[in-house]
C-alpha positions as CSV (number, residue, x, y, z in Angstrom):
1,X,2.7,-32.5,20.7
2,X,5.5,-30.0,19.7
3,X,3.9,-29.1,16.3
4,X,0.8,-28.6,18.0
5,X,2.7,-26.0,20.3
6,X,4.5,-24.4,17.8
7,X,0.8,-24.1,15.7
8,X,-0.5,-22.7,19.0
9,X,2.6,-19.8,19.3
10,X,2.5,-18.8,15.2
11,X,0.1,-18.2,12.9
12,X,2.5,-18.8,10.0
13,X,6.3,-19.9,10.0
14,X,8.7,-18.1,7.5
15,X,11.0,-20.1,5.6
16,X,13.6,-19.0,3.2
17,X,15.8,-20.5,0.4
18,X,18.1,-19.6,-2.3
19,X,17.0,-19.1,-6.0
20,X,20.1,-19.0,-8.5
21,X,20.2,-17.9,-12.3
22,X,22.0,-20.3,-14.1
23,X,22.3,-20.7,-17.4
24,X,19.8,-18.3,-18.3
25,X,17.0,-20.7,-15.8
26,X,15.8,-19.6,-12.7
27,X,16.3,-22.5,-10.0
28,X,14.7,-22.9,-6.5
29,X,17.1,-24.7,-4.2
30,X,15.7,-25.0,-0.8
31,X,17.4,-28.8,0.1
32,X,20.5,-26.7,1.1
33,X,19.3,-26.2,4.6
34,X,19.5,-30.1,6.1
35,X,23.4,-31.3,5.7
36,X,23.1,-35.1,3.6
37,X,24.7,-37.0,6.8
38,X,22.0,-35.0,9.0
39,X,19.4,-36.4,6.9
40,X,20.9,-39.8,6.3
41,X,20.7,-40.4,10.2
42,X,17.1,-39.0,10.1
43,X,15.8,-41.6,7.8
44,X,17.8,-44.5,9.3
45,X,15.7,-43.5,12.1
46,X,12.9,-43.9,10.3
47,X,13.6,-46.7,8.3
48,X,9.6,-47.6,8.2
49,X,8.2,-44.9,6.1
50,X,8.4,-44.9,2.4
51,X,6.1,-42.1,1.7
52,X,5.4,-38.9,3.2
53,X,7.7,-37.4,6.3
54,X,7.1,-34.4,8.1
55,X,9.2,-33.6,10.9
56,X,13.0,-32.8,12.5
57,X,13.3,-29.6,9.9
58,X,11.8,-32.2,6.7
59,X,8.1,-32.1,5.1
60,X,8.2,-33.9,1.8
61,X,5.9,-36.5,-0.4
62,X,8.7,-39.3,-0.7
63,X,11.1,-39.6,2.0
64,X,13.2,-42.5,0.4
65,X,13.8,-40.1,-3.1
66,X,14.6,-36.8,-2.0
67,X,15.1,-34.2,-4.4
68,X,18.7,-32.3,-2.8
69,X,21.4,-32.7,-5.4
70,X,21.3,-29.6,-7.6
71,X,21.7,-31.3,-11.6
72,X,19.9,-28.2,-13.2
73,X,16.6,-28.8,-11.0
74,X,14.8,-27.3,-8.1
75,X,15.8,-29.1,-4.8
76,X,13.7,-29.0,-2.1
77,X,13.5,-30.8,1.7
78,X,10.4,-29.0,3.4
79,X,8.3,-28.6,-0.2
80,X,5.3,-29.9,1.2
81,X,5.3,-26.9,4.5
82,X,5.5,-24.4,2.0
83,X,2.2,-22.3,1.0
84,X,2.7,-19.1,0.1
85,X,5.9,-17.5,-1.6
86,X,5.7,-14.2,-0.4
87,X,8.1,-13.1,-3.3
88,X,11.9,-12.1,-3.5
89,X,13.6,-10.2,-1.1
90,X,17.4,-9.3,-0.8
91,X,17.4,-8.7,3.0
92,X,15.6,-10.8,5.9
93,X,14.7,-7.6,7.7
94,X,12.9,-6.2,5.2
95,X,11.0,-9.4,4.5
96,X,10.3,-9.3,8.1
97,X,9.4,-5.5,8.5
98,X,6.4,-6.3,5.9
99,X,5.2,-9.7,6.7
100,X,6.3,-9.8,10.8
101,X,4.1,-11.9,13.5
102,X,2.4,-10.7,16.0
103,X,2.5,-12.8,19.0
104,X,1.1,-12.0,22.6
105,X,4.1,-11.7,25.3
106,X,2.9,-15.0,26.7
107,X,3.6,-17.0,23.4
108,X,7.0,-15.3,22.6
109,X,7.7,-16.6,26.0
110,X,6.5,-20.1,26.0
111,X,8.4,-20.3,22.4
112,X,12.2,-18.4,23.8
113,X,11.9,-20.8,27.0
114,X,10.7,-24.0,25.9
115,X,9.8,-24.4,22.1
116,X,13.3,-23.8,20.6
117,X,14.8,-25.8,23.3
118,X,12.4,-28.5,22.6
119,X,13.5,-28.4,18.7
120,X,17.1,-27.9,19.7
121,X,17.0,-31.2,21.6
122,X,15.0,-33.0,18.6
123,X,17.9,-32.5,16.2
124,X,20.5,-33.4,18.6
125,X,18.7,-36.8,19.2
126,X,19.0,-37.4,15.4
């Protein structure tokens, strides 16, 4: 039902990560986002599924095999909500000043006064 909110309020979510240059290789490393205990709870929790997951901050193929340590390889823990890279940007704001969301006041309301709260209370149940 939240998800269905949330698609309800936005259009499109942003998401960010860090890309480093090391040793002359570019290097993608969104996992940095979800602490290990964090996600070590979350699939305890979900001890029954051995594929896909999507949900509490994690959208991936294989929950059991995360890609997160860094060993000279992209890491990522929400791969599979990400579908458009809108490119490289040094600051948020400008990021935001050319992609930004328009939402009606009655969405940015329903979203400030219940949909974070709603999330907030997800990840403190894991």
């Amino acid at each position: 039902m939240f998800t269905v909110m949330l698609q309800k309020v936005f259009s499109i979510a942003f998401h960010s990560w860090v890309e480093i240059n090391f040793e002359n290789q570019w290097y993608e490393l969104e996992a940095f986002i979800l602490d290990k205990t964090y996600i070590k709870k979350l699939q305890e929790q979900n001890s029954e599924c051995t594929g896909a997951f999507c949900g509490y901050g994690v959208a991936v193929k294989d929950f059991r095999n995360l890609i997160i340590e860094f060993d000279r390889n992209n890491t990522y823990i929400q791969s599979e909500g990400i579908n458009q890279d809108f490119g490289v940007y040094d600051c948020p704001d400008e990021l935001l000043k050319e992609h930004h969301q328009e939402i009606s006041a009655f969405k940015a309301f329903a979203y400030r006064h219940i949909g974070r709260h709603l999330m907030n209370r997800n990840e403190i149940r894991v």
